[in-house]
C-alpha positions, -999 to +999 in steps of 0.1 A: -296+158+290-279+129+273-284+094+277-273+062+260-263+028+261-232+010+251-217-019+254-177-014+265-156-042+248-129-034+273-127-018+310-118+023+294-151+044+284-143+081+261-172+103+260-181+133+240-201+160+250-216+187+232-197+226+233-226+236+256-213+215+282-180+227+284-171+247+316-198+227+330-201+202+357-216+170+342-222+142+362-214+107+348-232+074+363-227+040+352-242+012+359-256-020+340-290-027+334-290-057+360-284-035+385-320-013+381-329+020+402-360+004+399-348-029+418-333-011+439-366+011+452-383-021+455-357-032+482-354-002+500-389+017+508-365+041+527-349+058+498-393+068+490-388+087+522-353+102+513-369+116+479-402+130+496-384+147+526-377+182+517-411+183+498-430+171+533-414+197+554-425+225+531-459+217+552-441+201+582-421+230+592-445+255+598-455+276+631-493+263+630-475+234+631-457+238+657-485+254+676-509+222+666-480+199+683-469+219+715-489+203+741-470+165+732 
């Protein structure tokens, strides 16, 4: 993984990668640091839930379970 910080002086960004990455898909997200992930989980406790989902049903989707919930 790569990460930086630059400042553009005008509205085109070039990037180099290494040769590893060639034939690669890389994924590229830019933002500025005003506009925080962290702000943004502070805002929305939903996105907690998002991350935690597939974790959770690991234990969620189970027959005991299933069995322990039937009769509601």
């Amino acid at each position: 993984m790569i990460r930086t910080l630059i400042t553009p002086e005008n509205t085109s960004i070039s990037l180099e990668v290494p040769a590893s990455f060639i034939g690669k898909q890389v994924e590229v997200i830019a933002f500025t640091l005003s506009e925080s992930v962290e702000e943004d989980l502070e805002r929305d406790h939903t996105l907690t839930h998002y991350a935690s989902q597939n974790s959770l049903s690991n234990d969620w989707l189970t027959d005991d379970e299933d069995k322990a919930w039937q009769d509601l």
